[in-house]
C-alpha positions as CSV (number, residue, x, y, z in Angstrom):
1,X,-40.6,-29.3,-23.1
2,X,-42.5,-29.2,-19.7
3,X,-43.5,-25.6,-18.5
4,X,-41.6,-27.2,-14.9
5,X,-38.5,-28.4,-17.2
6,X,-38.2,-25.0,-18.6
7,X,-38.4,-22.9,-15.1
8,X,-35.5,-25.0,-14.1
9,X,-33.3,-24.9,-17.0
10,X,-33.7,-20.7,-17.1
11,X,-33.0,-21.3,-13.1
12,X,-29.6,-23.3,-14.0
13,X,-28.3,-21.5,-16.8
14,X,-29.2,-18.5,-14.7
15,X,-27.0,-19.8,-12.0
16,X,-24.1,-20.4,-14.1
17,X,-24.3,-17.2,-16.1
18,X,-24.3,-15.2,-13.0
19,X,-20.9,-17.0,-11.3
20,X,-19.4,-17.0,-14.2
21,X,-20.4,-13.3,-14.8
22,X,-18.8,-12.8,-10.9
23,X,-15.8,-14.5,-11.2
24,X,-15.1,-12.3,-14.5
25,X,-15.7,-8.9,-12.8
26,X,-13.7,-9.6,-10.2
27,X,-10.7,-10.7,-11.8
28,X,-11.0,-7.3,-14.4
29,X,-11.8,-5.2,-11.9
30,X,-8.6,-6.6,-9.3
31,X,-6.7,-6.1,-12.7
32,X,-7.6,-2.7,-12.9
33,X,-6.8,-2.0,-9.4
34,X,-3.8,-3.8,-9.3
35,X,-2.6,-1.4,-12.7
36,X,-3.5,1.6,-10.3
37,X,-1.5,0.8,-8.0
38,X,-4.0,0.1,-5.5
39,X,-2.4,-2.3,-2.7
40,X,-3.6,-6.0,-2.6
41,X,-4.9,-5.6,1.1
42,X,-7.4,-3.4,-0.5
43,X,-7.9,-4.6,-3.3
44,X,-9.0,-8.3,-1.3
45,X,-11.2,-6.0,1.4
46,X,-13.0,-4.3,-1.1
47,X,-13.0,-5.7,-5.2
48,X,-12.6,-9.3,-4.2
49,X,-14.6,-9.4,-0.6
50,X,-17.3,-8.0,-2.6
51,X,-17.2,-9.5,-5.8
52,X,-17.1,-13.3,-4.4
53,X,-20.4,-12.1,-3.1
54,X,-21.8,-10.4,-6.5
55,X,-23.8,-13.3,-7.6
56,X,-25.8,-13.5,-4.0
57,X,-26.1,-10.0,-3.7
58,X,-27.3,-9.1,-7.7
59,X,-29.7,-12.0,-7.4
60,X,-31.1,-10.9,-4.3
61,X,-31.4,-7.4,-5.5
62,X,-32.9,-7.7,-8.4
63,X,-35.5,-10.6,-7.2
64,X,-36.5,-7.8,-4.2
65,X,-37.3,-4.7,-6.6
66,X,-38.9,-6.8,-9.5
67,X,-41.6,-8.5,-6.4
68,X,-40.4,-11.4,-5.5
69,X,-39.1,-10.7,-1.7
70,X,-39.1,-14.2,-1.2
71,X,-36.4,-15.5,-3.7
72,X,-34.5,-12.6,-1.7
73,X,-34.8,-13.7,1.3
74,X,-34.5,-17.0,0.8
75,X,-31.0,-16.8,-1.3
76,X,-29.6,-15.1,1.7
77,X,-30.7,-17.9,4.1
78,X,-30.8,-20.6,2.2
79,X,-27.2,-20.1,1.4
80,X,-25.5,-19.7,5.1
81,X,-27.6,-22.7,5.9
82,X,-25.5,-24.6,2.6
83,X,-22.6,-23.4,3.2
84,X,-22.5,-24.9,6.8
85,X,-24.3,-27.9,7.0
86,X,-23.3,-28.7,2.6
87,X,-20.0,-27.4,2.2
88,X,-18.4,-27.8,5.3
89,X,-20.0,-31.4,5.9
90,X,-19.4,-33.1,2.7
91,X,-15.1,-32.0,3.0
92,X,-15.4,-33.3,6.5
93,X,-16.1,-36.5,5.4
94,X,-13.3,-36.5,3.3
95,X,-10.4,-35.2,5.8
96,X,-10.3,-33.7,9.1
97,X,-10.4,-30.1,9.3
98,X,-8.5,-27.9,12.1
99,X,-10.7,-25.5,13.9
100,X,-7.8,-23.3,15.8
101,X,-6.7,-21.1,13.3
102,X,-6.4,-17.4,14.4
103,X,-9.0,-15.2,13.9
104,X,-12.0,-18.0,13.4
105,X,-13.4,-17.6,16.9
106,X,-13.9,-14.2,16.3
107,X,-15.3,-14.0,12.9
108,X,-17.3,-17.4,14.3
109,X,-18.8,-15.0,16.8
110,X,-19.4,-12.2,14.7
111,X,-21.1,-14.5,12.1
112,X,-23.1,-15.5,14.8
113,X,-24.0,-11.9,16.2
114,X,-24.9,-11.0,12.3
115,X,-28.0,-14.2,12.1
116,X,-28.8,-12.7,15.4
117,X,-29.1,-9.0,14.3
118,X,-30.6,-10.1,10.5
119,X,-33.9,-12.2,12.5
120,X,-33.8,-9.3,14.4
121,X,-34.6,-6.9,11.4
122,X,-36.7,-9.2,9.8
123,X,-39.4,-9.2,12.7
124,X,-41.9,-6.0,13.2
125,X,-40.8,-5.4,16.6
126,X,-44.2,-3.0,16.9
127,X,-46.4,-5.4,15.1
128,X,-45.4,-8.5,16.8
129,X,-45.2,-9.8,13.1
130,X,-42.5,-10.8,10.4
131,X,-41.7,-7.2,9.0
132,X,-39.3,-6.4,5.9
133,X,-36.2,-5.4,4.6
134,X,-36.8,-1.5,4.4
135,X,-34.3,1.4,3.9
136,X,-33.3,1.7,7.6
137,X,-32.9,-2.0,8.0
138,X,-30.3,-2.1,4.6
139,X,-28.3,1.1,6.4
140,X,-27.8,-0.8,9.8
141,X,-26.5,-4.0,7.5
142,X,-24.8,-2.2,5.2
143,X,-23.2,0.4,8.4
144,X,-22.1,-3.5,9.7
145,X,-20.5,-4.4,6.5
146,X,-17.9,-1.6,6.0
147,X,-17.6,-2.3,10.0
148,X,-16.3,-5.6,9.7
149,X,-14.2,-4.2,6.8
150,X,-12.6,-1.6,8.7
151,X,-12.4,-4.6,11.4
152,X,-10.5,-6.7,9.4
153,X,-8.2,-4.1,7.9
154,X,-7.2,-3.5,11.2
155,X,-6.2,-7.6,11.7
156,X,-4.1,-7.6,8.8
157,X,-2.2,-4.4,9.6
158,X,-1.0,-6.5,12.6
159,X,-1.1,-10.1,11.3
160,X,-2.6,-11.9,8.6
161,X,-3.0,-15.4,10.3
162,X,-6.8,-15.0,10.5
163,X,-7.4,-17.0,7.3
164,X,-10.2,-14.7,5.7
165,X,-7.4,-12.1,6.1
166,X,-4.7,-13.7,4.3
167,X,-6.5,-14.4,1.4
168,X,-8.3,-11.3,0.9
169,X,-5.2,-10.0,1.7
170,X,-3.6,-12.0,-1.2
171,X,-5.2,-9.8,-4.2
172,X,-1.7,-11.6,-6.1
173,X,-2.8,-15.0,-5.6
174,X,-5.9,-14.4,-7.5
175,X,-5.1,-16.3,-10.7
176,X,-6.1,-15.9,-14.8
177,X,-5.9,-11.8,-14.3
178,X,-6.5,-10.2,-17.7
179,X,-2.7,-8.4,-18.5
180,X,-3.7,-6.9,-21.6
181,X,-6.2,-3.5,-21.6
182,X,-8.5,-5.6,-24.3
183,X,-8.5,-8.5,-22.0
184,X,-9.5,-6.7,-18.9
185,X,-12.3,-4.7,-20.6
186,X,-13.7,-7.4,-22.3
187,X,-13.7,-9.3,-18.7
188,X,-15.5,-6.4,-17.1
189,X,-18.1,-6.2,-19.7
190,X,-18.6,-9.3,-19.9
191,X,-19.3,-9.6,-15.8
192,X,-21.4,-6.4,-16.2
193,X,-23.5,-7.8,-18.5
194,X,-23.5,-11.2,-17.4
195,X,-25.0,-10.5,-13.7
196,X,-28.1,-8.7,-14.5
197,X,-29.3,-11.7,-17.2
198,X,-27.9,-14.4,-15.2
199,X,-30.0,-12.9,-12.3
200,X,-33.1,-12.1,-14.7
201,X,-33.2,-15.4,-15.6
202,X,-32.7,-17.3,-12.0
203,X,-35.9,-14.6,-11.1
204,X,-37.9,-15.2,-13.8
205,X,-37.7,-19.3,-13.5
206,X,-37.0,-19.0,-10.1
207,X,-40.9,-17.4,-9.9
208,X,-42.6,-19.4,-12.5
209,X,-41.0,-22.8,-10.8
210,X,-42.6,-21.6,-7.7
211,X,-45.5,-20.9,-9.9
212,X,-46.2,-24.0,-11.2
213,X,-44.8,-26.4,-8.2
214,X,-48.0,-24.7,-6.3
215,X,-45.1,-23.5,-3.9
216,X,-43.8,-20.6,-2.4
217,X,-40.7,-18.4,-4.2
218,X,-38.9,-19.0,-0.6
219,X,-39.0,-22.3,-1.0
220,X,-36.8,-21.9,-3.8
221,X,-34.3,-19.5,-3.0
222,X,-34.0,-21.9,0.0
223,X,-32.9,-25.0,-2.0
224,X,-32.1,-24.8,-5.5
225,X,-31.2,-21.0,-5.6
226,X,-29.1,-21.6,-2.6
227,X,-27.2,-24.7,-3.7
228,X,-26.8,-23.2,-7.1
229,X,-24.9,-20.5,-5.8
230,X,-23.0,-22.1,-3.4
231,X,-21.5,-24.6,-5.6
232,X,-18.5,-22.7,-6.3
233,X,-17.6,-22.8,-2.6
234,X,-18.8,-26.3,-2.0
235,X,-16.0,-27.7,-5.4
236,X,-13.7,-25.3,-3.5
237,X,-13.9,-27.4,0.0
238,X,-14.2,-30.4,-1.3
239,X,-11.0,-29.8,-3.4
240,X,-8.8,-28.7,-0.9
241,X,-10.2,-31.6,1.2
242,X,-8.9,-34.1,-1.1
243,X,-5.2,-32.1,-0.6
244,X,-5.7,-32.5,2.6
245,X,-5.3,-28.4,2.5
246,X,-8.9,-28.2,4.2
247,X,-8.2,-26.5,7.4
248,X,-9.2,-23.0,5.3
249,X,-12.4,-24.0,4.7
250,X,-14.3,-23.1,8.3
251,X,-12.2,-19.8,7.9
252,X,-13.7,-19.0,4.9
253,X,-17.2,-20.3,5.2
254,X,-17.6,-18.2,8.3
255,X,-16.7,-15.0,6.4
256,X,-18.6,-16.0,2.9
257,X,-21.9,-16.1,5.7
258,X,-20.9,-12.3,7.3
259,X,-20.6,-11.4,3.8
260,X,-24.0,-12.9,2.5
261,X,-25.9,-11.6,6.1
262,X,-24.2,-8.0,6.5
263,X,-22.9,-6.7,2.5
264,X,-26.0,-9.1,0.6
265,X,-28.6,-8.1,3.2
266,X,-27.8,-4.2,3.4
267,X,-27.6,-3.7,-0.7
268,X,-30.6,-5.5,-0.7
269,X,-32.3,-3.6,1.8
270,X,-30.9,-0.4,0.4
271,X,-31.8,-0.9,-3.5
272,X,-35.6,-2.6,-2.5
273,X,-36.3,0.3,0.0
274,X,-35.3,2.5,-2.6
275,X,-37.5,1.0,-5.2
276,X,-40.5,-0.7,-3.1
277,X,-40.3,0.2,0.0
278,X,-38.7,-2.7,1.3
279,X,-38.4,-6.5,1.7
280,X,-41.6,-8.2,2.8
281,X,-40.9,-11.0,5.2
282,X,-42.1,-14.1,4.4
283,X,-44.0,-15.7,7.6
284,X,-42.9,-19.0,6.6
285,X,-39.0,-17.8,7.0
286,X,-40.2,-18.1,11.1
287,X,-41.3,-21.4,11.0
288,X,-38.3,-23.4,10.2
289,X,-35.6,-21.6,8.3
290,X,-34.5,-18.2,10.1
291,X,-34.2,-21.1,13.2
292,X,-31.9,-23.9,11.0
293,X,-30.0,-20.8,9.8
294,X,-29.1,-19.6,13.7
295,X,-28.8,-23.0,14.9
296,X,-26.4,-23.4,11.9
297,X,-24.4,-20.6,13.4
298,X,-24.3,-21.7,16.9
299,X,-23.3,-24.9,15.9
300,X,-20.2,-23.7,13.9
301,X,-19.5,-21.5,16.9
302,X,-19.6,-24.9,19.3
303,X,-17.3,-26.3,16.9
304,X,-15.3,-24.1,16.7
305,X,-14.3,-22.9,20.3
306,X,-13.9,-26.7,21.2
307,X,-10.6,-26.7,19.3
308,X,-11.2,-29.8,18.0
309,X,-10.6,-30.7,14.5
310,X,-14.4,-31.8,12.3
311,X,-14.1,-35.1,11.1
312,X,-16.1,-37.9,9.3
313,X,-18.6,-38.1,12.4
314,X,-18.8,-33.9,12.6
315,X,-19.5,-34.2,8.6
316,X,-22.0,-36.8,9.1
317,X,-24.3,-34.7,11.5
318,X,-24.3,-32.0,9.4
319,X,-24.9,-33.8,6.0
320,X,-28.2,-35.7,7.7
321,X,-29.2,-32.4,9.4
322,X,-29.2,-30.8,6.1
323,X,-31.5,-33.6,4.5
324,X,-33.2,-33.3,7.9
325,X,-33.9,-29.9,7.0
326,X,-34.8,-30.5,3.4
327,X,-37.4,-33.2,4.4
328,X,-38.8,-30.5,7.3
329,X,-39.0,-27.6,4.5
330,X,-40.6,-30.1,1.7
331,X,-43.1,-31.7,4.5
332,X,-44.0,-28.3,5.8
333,X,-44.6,-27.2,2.3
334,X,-46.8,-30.0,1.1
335,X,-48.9,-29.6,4.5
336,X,-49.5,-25.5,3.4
337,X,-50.8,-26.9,-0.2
């Protein structure tokens, strides 16, 4: 077996390890919770909010404190680029999707204010120079995160028709709960122990892919990485487009990217200036994809405030702008070699 076959086979099984890993956590820990007594609106705001961003934010972390800032970075990125111009233009092509649900403009906005305040922390302000991910930078994130938290605990107190509200606020809906005490340990031990390999492993290939590609770790924790771990929303949209139930999706999107910026970015700038002393910034991020990722943002934020519903031609756009981007990234890479 090739030395590049190998890197992407630990990178894949990595992948799937770690969501599967998630998605067991979650549903022990919600059981837990929910035999506590603890109520489903915080149960969704806190064990589920959280945990549908455990794979992102354990990759992240533990690519930042063992040296590789660039997978790091590049997860978080590369992922809200995905899970705008992949997940929400592939289901467009399938059906329409509504834009005018409550509560979207404003999380579209605040998704949009987060990409602002992230390239903002990323850039040495002093230096005039990409800077890093350091302890103060994960505390303003993190500070953010339970922000929007407290935010959206105060929109469901009054009304749960912002979609990201209703189903966080649904901790019930969450299906295959463990019931017995045996079946919710084993499914927290097996997410416990799941994350940290699934993540060693997407690190370790992750870094020897880059390795022996001649290319930089960004490049992929801005493509494989992030598709990899954006899969599970991606089956989601597509799904729900083919029930013609796809008017969620934008909802959702927009709050899985406030999540990856705000709760992925602070932990990560938390537990690497902890460790390291932060996050070095990749220069290459300035070039190309800190830009695609706040165009991305604006663009979503257009769509959304137009009221009018993305279809087939909407989907279109942002399919080719991804492989636009793709192409940019691969061309700007082979001209670096």
């Amino acid at each position: 077996m090739s030395a590049t076959l190998l890197d992407v086979l630990l990178l894949v099984i990595g992948i799937i390890i770690i969501l599967f890993g998630g998605d067991y956590l979650v549903r022990g820990a919600t059981a837990v919770a929910k035999r506590t007594g603890v109520p489903s609106l915080l149960i969704g705001l806190t064990i589920v909010a959280f945990g549908t961003s455990a794979p992102e934010m354990v990759v992240s972390v533990f690519a930042a404190i063992a040296g590789s800032p660039g997978l790091a970075v590049g997860n978080i990125v590369g992922s809200n680029i995905a899970n705008i111009l992949l997940v929400l233009g592939l289901p467009a092509l399938i059906a329409a999707m509504g834009t005018t649900a409550k509560g979207v403009r404003s999380n579209a906005v605040i998704a949009l204010g987060a990409a602002l305040l992230f390239i903002a922390l990323c850039w040495d302000w002093e230096a005039n120079a990409p800077g890093a991910l350091s302890l103060l930078e994960g505390a303003i994130l993190s500070a953010m995160i339970i922000a929007y938290i407290v935010y959206l605990g105060v929109v469901a107190m009054g009304s749960r028709e912002d979609p990201l509200v209703a189903e966080l606020a649904s901790a019930d809906a969450v299906e295959g709960l463990p019931k017995s005490a045996l079946g919710i340990g084993f499914s927290l031990v097996v997410g416990l122990i799941a994350l940290p390999i699934g993540a060693n492993l997407i690190v370790e290939g992750g870094a020897s892919l880059a390795i022996t590609l001649g290319v930089s770790e960004a490049v992929v924790g801005l493509t494989l990485l992030a598709i990899g771990t954006s899969l599970p929303e991606l089956a989601t949209s597509v799904v729900a487009a083919v029930r013609r139930q796809a008017d969620m999706a934008i909802g959702n999107v927009i709050g899985s990217n406030i999540f990856n910026i705000l709760a992925v970015g602070g932990i990560t700038g938390l537990a690497a200036g902890g460790f390291s002393g932060g996050v070095a910034i990749d220069p290459s991020f300035f070039r190309l994809d800190l830009w695609v990722f706040l165009a991305s943002a604006i663009f979503i934020t257009l769509v959304v405030f137009s009221r009018r519903p993305m279809g087939r031609v909407t989907g279109a756009v942002l399919l080719l702008a991804y492989g636009a981007y793709l192409a940019a990234l691969l061309y700007l890479t082979l001209g670096a070699a």
